[in-house]
N, CA, C and O atoms as CSV, one atom per row, in Angstrom:
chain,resi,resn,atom,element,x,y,z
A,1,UNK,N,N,-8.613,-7.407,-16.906
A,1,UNK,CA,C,-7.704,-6.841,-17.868
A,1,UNK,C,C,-8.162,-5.456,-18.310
A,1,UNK,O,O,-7.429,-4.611,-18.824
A,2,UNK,N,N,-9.816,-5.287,-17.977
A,2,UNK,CA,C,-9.645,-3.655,-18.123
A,2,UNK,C,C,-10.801,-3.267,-19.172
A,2,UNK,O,O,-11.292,-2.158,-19.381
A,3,UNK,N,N,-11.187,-4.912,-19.967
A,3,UNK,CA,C,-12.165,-4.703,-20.857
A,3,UNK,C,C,-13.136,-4.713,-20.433
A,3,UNK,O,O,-13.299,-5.137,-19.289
A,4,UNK,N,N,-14.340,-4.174,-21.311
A,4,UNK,CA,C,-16.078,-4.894,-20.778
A,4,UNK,C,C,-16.135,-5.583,-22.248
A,4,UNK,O,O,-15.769,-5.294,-23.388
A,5,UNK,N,N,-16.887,-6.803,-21.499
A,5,UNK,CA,C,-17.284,-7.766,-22.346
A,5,UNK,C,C,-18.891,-7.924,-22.687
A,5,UNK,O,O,-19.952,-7.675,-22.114
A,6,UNK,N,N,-18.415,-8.544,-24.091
A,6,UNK,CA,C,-20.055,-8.402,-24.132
A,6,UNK,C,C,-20.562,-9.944,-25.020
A,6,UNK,O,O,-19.646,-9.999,-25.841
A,7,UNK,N,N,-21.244,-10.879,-25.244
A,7,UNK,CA,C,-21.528,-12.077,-26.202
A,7,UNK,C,C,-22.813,-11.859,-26.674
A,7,UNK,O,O,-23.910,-11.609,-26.176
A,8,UNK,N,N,-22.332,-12.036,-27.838
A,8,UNK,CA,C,-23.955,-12.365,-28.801
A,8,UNK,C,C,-24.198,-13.521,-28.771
A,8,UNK,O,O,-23.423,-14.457,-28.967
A,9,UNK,N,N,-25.290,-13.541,-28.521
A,9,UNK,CA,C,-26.130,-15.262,-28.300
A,9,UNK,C,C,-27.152,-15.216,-29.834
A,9,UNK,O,O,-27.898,-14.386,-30.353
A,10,UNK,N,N,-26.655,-16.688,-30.181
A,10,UNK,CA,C,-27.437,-16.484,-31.345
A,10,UNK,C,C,-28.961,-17.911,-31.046
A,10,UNK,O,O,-28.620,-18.992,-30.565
A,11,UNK,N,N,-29.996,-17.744,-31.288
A,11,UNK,CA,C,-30.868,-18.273,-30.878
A,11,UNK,C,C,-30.768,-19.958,-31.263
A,11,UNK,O,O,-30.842,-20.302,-32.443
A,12,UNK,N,N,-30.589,-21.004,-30.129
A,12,UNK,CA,C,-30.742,-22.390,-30.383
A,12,UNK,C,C,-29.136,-22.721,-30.931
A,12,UNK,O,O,-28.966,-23.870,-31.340
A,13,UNK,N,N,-27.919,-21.766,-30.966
A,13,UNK,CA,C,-27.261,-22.357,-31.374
A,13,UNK,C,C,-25.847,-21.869,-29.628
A,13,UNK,O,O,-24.797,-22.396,-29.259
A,14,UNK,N,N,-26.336,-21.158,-29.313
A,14,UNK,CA,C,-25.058,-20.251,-27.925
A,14,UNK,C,C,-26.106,-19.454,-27.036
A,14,UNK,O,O,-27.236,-19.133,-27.405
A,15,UNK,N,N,-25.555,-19.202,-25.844
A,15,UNK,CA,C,-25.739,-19.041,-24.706
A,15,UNK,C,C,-25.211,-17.828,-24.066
A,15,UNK,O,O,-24.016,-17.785,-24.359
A,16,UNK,N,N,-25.522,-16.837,-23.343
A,16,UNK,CA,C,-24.368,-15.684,-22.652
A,16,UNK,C,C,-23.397,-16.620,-22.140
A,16,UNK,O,O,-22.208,-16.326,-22.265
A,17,UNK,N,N,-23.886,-18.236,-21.309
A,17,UNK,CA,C,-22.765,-18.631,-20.182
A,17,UNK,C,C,-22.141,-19.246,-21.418
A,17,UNK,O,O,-21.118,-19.830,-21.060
A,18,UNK,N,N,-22.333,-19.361,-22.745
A,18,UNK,CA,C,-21.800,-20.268,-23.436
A,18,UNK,C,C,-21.626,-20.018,-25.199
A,18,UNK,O,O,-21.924,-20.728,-26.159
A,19,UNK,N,N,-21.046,-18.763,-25.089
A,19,UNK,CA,C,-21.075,-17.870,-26.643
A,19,UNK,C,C,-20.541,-18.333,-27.337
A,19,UNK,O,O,-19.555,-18.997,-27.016
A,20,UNK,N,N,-20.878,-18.222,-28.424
A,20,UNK,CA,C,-19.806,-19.020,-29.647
A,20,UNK,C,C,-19.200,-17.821,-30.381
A,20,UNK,O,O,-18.172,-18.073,-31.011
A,21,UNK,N,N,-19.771,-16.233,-30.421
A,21,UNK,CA,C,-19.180,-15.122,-30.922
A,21,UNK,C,C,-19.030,-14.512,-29.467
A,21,UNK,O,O,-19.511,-15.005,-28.446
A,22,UNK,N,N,-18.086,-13.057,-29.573
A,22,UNK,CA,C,-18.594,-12.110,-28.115
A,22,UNK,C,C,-17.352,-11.113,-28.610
A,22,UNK,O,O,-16.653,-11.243,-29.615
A,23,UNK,N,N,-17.300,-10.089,-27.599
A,23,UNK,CA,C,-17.003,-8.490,-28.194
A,23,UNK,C,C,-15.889,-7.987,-27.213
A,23,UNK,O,O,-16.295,-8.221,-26.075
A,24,UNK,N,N,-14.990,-7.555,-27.187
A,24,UNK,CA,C,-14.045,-6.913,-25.892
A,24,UNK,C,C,-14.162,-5.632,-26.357
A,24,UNK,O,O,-14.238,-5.377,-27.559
A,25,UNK,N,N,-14.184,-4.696,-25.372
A,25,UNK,CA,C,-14.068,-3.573,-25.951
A,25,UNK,C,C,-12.999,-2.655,-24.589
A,25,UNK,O,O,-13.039,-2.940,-23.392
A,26,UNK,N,N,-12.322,-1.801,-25.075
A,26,UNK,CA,C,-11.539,-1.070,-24.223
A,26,UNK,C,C,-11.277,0.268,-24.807
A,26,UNK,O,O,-10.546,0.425,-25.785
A,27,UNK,N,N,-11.808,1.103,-24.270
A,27,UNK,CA,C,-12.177,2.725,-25.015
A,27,UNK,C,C,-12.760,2.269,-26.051
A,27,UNK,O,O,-13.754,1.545,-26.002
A,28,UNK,N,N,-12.081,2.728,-27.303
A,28,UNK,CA,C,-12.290,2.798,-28.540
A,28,UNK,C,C,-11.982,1.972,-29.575
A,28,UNK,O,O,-12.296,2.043,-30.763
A,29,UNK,N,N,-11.143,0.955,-28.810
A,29,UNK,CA,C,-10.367,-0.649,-29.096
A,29,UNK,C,C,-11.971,-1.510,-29.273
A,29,UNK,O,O,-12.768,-1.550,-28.336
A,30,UNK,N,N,-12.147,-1.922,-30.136
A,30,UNK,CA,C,-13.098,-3.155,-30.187
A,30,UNK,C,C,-12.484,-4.210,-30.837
A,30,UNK,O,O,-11.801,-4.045,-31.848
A,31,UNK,N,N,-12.731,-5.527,-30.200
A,31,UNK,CA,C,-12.090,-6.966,-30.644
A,31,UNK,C,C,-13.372,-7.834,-30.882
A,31,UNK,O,O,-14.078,-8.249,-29.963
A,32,UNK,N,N,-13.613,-8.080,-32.308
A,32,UNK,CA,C,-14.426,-9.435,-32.254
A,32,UNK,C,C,-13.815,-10.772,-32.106
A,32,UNK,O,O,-12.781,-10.941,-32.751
A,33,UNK,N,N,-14.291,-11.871,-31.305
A,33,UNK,CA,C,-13.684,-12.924,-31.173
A,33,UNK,C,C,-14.940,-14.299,-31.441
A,33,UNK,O,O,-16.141,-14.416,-31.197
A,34,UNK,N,N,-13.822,-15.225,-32.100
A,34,UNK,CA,C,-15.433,-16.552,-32.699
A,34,UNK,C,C,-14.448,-17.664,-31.874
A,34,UNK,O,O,-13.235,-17.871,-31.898
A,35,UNK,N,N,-15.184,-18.062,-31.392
A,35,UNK,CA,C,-14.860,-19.568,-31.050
A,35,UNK,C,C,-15.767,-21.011,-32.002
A,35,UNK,O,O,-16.943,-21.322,-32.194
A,36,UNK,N,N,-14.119,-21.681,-32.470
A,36,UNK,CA,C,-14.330,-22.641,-33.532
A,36,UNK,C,C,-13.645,-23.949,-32.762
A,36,UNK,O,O,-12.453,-24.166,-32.548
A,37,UNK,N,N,-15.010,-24.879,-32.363
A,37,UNK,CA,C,-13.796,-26.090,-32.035
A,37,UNK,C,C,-13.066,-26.746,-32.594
A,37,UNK,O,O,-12.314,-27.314,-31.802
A,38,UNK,N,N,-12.791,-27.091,-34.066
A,38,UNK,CA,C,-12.097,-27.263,-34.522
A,38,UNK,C,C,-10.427,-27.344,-34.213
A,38,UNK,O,O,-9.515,-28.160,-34.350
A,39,UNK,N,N,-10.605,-26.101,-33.756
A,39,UNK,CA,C,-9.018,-25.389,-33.434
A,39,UNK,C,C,-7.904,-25.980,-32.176
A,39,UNK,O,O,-8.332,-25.714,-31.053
A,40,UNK,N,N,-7.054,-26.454,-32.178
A,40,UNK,CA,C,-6.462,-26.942,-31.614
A,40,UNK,C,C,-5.054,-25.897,-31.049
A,40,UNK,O,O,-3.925,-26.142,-31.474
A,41,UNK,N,N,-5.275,-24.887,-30.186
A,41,UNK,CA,C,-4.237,-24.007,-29.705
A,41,UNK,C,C,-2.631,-24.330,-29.908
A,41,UNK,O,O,-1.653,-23.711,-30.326
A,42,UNK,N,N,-2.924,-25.734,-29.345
A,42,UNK,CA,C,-1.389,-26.319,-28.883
A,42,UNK,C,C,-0.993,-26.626,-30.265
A,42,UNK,O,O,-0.130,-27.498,-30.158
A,43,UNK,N,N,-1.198,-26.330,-31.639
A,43,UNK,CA,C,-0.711,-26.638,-32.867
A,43,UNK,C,C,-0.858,-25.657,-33.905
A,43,UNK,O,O,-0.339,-25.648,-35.021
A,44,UNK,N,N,-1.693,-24.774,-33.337
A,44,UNK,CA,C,-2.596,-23.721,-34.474
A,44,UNK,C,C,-1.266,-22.807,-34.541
A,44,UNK,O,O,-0.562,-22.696,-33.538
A,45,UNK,N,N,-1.007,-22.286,-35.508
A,45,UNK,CA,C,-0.315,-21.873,-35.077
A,45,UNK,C,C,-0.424,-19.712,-35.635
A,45,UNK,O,O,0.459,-18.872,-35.812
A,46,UNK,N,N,-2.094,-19.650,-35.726
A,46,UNK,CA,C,-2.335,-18.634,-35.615
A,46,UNK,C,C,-2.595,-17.984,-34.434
A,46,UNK,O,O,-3.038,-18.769,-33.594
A,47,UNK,N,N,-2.457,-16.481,-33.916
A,47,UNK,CA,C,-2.713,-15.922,-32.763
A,47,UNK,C,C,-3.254,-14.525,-33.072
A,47,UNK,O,O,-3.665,-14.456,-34.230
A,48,UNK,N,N,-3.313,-13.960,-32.723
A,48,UNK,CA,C,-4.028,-12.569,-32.307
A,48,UNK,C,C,-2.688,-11.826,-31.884
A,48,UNK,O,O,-1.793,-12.157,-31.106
A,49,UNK,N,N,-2.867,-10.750,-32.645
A,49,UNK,CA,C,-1.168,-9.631,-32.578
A,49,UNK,C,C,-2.312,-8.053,-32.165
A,49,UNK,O,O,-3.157,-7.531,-32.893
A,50,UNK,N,N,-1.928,-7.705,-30.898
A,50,UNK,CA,C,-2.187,-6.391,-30.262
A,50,UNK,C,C,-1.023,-5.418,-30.585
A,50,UNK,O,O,0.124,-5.544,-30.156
A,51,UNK,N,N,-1.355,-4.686,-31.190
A,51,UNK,CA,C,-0.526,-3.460,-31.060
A,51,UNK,C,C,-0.877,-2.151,-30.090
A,51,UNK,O,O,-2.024,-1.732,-29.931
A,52,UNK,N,N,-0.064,-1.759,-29.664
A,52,UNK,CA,C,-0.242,-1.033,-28.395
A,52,UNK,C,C,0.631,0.026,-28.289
A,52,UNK,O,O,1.791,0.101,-28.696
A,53,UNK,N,N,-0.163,0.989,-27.593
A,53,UNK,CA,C,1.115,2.419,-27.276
A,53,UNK,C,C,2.245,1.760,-26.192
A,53,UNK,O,O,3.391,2.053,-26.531
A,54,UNK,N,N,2.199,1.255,-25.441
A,54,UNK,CA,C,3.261,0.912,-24.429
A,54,UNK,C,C,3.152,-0.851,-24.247
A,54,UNK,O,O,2.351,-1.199,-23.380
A,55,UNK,N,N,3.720,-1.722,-24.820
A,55,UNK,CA,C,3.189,-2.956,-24.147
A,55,UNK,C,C,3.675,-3.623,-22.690
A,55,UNK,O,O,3.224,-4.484,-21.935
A,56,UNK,N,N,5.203,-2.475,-22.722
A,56,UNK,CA,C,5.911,-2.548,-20.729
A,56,UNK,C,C,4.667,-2.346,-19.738
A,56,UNK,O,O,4.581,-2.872,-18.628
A,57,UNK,N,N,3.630,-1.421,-20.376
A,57,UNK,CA,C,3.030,-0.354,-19.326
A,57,UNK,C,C,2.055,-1.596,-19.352
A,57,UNK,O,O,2.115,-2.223,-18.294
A,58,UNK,N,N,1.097,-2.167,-20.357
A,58,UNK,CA,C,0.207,-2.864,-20.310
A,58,UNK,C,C,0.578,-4.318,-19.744
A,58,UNK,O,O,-0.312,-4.920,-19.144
A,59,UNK,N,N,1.825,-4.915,-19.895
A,59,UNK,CA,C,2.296,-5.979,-19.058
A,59,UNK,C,C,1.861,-5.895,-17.250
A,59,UNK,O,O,1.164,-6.510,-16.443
A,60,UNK,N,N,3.045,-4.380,-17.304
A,60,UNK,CA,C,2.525,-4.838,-15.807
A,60,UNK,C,C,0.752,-4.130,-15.173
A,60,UNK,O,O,0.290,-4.308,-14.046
A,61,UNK,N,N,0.328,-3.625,-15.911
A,61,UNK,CA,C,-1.227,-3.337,-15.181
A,61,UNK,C,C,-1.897,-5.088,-15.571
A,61,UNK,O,O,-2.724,-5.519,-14.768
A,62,UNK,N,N,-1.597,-5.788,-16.496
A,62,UNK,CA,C,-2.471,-7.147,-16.479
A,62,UNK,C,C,-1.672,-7.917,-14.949
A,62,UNK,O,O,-2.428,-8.304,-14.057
A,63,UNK,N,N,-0.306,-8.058,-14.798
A,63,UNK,CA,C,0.425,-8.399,-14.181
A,63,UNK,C,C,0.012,-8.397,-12.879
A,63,UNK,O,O,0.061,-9.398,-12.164
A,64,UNK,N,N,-0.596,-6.795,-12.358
A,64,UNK,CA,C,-0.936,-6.576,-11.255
A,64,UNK,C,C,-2.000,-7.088,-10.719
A,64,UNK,O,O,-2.164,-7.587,-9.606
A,65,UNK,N,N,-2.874,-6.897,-11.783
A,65,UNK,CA,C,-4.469,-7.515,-11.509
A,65,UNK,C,C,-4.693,-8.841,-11.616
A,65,UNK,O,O,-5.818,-9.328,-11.729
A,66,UNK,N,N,-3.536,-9.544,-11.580
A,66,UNK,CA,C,-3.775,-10.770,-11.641
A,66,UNK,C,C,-4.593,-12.087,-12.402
A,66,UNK,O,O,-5.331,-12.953,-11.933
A,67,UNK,N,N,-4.107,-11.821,-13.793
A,67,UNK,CA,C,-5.219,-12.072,-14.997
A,67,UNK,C,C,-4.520,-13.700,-14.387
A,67,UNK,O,O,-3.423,-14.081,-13.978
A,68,UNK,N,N,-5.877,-14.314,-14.620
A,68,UNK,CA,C,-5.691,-15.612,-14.885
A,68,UNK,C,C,-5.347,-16.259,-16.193
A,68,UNK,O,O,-5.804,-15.689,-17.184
A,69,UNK,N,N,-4.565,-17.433,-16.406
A,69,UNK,CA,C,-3.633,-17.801,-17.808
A,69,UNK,C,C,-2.144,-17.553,-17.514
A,69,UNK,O,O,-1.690,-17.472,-16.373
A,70,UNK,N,N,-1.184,-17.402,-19.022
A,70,UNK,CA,C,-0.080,-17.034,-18.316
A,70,UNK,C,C,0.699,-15.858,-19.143
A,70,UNK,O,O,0.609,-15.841,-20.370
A,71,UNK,N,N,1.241,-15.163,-18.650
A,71,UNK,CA,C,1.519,-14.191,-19.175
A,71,UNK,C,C,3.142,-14.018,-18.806
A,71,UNK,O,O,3.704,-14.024,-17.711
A,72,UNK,N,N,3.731,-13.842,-20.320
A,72,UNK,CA,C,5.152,-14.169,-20.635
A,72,UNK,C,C,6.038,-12.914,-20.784
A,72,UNK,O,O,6.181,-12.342,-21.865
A,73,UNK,N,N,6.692,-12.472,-19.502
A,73,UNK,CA,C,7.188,-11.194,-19.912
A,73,UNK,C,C,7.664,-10.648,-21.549
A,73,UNK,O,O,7.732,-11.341,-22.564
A,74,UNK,N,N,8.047,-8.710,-21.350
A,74,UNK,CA,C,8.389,-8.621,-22.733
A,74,UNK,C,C,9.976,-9.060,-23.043
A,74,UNK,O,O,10.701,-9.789,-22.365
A,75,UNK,N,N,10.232,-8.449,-24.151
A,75,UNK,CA,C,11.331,-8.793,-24.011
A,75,UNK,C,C,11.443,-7.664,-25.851
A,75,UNK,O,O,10.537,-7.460,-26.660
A,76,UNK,N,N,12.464,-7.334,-25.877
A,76,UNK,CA,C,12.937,-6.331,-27.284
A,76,UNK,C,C,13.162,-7.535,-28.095
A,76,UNK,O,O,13.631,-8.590,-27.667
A,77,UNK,N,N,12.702,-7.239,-29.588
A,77,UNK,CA,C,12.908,-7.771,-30.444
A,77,UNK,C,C,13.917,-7.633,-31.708
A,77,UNK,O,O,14.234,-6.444,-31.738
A,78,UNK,N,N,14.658,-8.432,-32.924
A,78,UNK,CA,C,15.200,-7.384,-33.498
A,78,UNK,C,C,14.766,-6.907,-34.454
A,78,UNK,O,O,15.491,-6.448,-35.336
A,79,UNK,N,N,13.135,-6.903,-34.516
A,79,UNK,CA,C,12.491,-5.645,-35.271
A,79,UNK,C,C,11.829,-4.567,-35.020
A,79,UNK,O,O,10.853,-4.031,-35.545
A,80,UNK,N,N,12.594,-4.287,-34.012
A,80,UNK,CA,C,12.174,-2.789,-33.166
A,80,UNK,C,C,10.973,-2.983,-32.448
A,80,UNK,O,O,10.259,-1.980,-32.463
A,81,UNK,N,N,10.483,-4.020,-31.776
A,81,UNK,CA,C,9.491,-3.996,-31.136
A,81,UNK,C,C,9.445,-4.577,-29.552
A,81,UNK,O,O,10.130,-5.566,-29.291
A,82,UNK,N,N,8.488,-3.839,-28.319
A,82,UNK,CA,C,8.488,-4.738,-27.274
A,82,UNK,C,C,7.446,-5.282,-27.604
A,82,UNK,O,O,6.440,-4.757,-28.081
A,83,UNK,N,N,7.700,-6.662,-27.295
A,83,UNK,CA,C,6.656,-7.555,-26.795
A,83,UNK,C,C,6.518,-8.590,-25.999
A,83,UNK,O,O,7.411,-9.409,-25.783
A,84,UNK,N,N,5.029,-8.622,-25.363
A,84,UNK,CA,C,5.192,-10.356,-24.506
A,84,UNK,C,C,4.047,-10.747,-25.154
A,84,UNK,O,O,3.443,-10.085,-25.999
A,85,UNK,N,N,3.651,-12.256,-24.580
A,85,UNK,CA,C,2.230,-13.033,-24.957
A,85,UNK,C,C,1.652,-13.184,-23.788
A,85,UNK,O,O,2.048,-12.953,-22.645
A,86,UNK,N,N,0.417,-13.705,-24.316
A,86,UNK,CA,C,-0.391,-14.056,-22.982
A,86,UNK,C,C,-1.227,-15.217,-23.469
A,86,UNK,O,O,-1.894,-15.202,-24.503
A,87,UNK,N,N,-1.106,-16.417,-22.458
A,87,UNK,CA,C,-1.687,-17.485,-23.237
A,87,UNK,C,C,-3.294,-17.814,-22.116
A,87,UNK,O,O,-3.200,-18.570,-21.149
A,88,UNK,N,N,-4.491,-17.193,-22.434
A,88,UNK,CA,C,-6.034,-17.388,-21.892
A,88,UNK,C,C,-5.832,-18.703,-21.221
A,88,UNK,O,O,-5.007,-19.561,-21.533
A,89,UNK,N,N,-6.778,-18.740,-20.174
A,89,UNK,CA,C,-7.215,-20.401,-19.713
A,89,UNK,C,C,-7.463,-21.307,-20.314
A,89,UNK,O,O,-7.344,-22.490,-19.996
A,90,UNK,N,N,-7.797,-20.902,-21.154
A,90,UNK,CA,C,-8.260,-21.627,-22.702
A,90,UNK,C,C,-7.374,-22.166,-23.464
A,90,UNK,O,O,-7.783,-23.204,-23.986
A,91,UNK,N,N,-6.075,-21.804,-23.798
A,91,UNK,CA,C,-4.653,-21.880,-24.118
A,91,UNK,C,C,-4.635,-20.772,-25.497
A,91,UNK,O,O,-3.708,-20.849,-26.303
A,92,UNK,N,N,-5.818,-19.685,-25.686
A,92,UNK,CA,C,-5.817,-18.740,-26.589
A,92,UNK,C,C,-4.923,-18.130,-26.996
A,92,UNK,O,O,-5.119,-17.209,-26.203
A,93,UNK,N,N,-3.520,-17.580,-27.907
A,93,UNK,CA,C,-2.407,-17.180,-27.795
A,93,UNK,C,C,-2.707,-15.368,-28.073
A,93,UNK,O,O,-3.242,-15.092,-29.146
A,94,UNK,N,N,-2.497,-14.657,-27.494
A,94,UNK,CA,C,-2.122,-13.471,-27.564
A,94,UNK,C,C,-0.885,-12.900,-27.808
A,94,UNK,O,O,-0.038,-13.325,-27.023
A,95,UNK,N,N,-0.425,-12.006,-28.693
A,95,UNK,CA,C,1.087,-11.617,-28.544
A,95,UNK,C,C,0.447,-9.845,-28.628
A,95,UNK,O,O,-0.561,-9.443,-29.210
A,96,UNK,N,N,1.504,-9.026,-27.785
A,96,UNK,CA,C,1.438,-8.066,-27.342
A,96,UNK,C,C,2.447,-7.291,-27.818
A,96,UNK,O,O,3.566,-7.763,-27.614
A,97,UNK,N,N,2.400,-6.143,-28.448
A,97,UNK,CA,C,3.912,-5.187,-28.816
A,97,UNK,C,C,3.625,-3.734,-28.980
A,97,UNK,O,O,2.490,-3.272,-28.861
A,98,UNK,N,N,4.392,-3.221,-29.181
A,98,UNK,CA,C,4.644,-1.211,-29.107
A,98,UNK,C,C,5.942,-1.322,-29.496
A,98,UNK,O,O,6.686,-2.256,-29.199
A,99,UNK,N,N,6.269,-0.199,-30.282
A,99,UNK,CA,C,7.736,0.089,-30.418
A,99,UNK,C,C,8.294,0.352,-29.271
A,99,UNK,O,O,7.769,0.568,-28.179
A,100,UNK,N,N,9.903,0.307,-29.726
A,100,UNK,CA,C,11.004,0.047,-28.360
A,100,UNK,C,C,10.761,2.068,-28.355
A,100,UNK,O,O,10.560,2.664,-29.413
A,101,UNK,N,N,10.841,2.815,-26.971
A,101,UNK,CA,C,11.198,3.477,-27.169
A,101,UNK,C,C,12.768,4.118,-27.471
A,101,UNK,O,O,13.841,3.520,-27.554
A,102,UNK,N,N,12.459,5.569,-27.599
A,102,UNK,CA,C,14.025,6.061,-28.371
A,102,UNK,C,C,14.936,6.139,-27.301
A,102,UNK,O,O,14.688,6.867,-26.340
A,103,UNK,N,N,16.061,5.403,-27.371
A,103,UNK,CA,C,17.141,5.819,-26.725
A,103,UNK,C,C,17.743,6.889,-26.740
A,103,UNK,O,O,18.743,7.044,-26.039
């Protein structure tokens, strides 16, 4: 997808193969992310909202590269926004958007 990744291992409690925190970073974009088992995807019904200069443009470069998970085209909204989701192997929910451009 374009990021470098990175996990903090915290001593006796996570692992690099097995992080319980870790870091995405893309330019100047940094994402912290915690994994809580607790959390149940298929009910949670919180997600992670990307805002983005183009999310058409970023659809299809994930699209191309063939991200594993699934990824739900965009589609215009009626609050002026494109967006799609992308749901991780994990069943992690991502939603993706940029304004519509100007007609």
């Amino acid at each position: 997808m374009g990021f470098e990744v990175d996990a903090y291992v915290e001593p006796n409690v996570s692992t690099r193969m097995d992080p319980v925190y870790g870091f995405v970073k893309w330019g100047s974009v940094e994402i912290h992310l915690r994994r809580y088992a607790e959390l149940d995807p298929k009910t949670n019904t919180s997600v992670c909202y990307l805002y983005v200069n183009d999310a058409q443009a970023l659809y299809a470069q994930w699209s191309a590269a063939g991200v594993e998970g699934r990824l739900h085209p965009p589609s215009d909204t009626p609050y002026g926004l494109r967006e799609f989701g992308y749901a991780d192997p994990d069943e992690n929910l991502l939603r993706i958007g940029s304004t519509l451009p100007a007609r």
